[in-house]
C-alpha positions as CSV (number, residue, x, y, z in Angstrom):
1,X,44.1,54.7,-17.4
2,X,40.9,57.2,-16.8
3,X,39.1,54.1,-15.6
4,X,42.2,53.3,-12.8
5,X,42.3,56.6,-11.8
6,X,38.8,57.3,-11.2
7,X,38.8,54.0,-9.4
8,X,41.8,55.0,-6.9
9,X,39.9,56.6,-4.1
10,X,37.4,53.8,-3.5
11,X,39.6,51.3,-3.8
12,X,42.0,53.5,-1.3
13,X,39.0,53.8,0.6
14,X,38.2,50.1,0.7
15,X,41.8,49.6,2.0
16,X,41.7,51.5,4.5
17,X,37.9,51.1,5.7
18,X,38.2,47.1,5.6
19,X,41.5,45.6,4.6
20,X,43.5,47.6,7.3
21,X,41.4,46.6,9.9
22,X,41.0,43.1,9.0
23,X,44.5,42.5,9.2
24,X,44.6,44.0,12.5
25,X,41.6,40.9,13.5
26,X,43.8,38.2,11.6
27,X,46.8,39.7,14.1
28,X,44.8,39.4,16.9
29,X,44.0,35.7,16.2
30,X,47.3,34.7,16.0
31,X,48.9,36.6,18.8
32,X,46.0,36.6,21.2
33,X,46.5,35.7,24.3
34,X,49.7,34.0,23.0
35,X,51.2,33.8,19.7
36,X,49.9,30.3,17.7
37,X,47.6,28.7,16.1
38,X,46.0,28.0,20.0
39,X,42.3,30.1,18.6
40,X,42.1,27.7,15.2
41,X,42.7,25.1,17.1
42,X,40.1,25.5,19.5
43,X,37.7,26.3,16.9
44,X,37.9,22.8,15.7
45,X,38.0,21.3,19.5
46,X,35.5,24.0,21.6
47,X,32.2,22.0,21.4
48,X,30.5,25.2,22.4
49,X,31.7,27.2,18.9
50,X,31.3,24.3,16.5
51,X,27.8,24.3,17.8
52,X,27.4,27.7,17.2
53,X,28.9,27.3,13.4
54,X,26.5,24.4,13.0
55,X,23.3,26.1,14.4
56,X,24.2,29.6,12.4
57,X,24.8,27.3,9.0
58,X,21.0,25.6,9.9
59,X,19.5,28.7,10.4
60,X,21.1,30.4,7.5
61,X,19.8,27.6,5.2
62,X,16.6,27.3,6.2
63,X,16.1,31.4,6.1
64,X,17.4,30.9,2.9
65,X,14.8,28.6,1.7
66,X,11.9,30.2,2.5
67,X,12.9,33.9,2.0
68,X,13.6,32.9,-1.8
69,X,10.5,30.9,-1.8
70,X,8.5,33.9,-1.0
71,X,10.5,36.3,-3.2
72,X,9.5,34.6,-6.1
73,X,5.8,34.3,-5.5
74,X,6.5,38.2,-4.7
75,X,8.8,38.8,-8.0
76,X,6.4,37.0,-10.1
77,X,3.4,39.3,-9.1
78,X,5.6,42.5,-9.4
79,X,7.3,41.4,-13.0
80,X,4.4,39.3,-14.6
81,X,1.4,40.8,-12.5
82,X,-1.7,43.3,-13.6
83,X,-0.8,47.0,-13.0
84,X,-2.4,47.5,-9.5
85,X,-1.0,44.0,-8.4
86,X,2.3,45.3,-9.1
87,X,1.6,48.8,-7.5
88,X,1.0,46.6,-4.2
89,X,3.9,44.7,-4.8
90,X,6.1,47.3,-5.1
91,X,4.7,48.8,-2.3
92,X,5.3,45.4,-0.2
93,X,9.1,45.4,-1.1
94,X,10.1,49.0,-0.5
95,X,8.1,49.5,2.9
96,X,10.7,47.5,4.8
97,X,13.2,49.1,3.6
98,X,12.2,52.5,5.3
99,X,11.8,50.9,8.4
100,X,14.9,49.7,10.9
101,X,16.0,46.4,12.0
102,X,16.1,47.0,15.2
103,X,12.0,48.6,15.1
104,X,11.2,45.3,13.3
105,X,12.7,42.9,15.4
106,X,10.8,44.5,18.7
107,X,8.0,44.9,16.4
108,X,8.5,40.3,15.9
109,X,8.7,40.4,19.9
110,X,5.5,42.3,20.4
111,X,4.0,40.0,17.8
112,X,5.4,36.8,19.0
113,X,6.2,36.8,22.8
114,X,4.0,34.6,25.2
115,X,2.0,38.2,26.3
116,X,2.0,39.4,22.3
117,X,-1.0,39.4,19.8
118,X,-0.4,36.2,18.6
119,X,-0.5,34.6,22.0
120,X,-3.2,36.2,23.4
121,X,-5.3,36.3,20.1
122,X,-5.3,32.5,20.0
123,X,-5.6,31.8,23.7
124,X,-8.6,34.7,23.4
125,X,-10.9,32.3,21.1
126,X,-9.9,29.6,22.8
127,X,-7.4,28.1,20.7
128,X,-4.8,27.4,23.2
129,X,-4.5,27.3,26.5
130,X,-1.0,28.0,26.8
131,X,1.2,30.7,25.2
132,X,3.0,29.1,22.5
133,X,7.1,29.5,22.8
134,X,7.4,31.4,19.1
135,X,10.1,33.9,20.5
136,X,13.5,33.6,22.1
137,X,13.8,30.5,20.2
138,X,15.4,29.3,16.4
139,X,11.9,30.1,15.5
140,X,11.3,33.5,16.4
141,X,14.9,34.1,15.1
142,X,14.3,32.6,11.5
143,X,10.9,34.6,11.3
144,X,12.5,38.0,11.8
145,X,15.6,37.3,9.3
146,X,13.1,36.1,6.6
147,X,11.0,39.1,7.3
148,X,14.3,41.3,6.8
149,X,15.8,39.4,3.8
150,X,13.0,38.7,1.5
151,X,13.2,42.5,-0.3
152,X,16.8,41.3,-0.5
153,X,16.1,38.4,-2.5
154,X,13.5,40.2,-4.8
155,X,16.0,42.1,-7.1
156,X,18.2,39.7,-8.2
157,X,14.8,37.3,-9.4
158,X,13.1,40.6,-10.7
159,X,16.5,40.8,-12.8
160,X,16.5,37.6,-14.2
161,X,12.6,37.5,-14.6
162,X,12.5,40.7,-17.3
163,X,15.3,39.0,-19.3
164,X,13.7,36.5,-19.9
165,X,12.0,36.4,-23.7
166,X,8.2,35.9,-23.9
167,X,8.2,34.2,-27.0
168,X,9.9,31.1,-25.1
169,X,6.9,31.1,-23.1
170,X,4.5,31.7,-26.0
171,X,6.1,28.6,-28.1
172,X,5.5,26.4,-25.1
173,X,1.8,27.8,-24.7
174,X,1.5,27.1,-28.6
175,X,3.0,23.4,-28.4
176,X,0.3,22.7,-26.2
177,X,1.5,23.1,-22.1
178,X,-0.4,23.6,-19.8
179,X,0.2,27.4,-17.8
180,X,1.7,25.0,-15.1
181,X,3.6,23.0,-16.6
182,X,5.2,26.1,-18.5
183,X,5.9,27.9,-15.1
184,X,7.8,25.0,-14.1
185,X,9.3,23.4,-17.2
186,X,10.5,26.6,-18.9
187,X,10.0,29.7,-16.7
188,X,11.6,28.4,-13.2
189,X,14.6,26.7,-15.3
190,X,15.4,30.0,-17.2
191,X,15.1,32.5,-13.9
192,X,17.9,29.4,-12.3
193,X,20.6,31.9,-12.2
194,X,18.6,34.5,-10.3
195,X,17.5,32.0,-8.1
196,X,21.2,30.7,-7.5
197,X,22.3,34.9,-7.1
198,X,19.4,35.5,-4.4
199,X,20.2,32.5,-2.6
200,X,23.7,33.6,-1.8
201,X,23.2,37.0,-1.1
202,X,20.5,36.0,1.6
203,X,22.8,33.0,2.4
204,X,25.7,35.3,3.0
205,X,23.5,37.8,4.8
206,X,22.3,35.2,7.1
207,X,25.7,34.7,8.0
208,X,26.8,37.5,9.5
209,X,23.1,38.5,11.0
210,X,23.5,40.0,14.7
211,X,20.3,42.3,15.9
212,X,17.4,40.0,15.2
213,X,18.8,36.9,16.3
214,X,19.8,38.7,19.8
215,X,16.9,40.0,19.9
216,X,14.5,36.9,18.9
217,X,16.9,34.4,20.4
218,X,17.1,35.9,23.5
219,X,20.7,34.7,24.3
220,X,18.8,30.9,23.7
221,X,19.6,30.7,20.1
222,X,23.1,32.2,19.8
223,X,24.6,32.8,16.1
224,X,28.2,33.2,14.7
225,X,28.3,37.2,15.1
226,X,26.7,37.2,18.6
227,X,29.2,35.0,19.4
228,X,32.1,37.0,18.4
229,X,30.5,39.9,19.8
230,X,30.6,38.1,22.8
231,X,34.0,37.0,22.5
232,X,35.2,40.4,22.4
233,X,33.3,42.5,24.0
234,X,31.9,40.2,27.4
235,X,34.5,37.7,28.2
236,X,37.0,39.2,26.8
237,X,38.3,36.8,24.6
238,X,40.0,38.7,21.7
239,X,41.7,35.9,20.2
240,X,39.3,33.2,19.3
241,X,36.9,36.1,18.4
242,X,39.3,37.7,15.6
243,X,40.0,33.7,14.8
244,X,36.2,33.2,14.2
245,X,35.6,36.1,12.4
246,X,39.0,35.9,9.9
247,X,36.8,32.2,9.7
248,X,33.3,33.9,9.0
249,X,35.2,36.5,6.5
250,X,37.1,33.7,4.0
251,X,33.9,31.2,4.1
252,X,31.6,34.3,3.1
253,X,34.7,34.9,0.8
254,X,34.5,31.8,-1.0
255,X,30.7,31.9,-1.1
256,X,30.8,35.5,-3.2
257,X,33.2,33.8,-5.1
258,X,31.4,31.1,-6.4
259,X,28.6,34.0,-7.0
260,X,30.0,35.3,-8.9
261,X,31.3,32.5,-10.5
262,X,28.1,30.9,-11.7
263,X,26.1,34.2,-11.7
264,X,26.5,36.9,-14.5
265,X,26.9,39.7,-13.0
266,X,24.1,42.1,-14.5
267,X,21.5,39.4,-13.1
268,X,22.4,40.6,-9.6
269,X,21.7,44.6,-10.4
């Protein structure tokens, strides 16, 4: 009873923060501009939004990939690594935190864009001739969102990394594997469920990503949330944007669920 009460104001909170409004965007999708299923239907018949759903699920996956990829190499060094390589580490995965989304994605453009360092670093030594197109594309756009998201996908592999027991490790040293063949017989296959709990979170992240891809896709490489925003806020289009969004909201819904599912929760803390 202590525990319900104590837990009454957030979940009040929750209600009327989140669940309040959204029922306000699942009205909107079904009475905008007239009342019917008119917005669902066009989401499975507007050639424009399917495109979007398929190039945001692309670019969520592959973000995915390599934003896990490189959290591991990362977790590894600040779990398993010498003092000082864990100092730099560390140091590696809290610095972004301190800085904004919106400094780093002009930061990417600065970097990136056919007059940025890049560019004119490689065109200076002769390199190429012309500026390569790494901005305002899928490209530019899946560099800043793994930049973002790979401190995101350190915790939950840190997590699963320090449970782990050494002795596992030792008896497959002892039996005679090679440091190798032990990282990816025994120590990748018993860090799986972090893995699985860092892919979804940047997974669901990716999702719902808005800044950087408006920024790095310069209106080229439009995402689900851009889209809405556009929906909304430019055309305006209320309907099919509440109707895409109640969509993006139960898919990310499902997705936490099966997190949570196949994940125990203290791997994710």
């Amino acid at each position: 009873m202590g525990a319900a009460l104590l837990m009454a104001p957030l979940l009040l909170f929750l209600v009327l923060a989140y669940a309040w409004p959204f029922l306000g965007v699942v009205k909107w999708s079904f009475t905008l501009p007239t009342p019917g299923l008119g917005q669902y239907n066009a989401l499975l018949t507007d050639d424009l939004v399917q495109s979007v759903f398929i190039r945001t699920l692309r670019i969520a996956a592959i973000v995915t990939v390599v934003s896990v990829a490189a959290a591991y190499a990362i977790t590894v060094v600040w779990v398993r690594g010498t003092p000082a390589q864990r100092i730099i580490a560390e140091f590696c995965i809290l610095v972004p935190f301190w800085i904004s989304v919106l400094t780093r994605a002009f930061g990417w453009v600065a970097l990136l864009s056919n007059r940025g360092l890049i560019n004119t670093w490689l065109q200076g030594i002769g390199f190429i001739s012309e500026p390569l197109a790494l901005v305002r594309n899928e490209f530019g756009v899946i560099v800043g969102m793994t930049h973002f998201l790979i401190p995101f996908a350190v915790f939950p592999l840190a997590s699963s990394m320090r449970s782990l027991d050494d002795r596992v490790l030792l008896a497959a040293r002892g039996l005679g594997s090679s440091r190798m063949r032990t990282f990816w017989s025994v120590f990748v296959p018993m860090t799986r469920s972090g893995i699985i709990g860092s892919a979804m979170i940047v997974f669901v992240f990716s999702l719902g990503f808005f800044v950087t891809p408006a920024i790095l896709g310069g209106g080229r490489s439009v995402m689900i949330a851009e889209l809405i925003y556009l929906r909304i806020f430019q055309s305006p289009d209320w309907g099919l944007g509440a109707a895409i969004s109640v969509v993006l909201v139960l898919f990310v819904g499902a997705l936490m669920a099966l997190l949570f599912r196949y994940v125990r929760p203290k791997q994710l803390i």
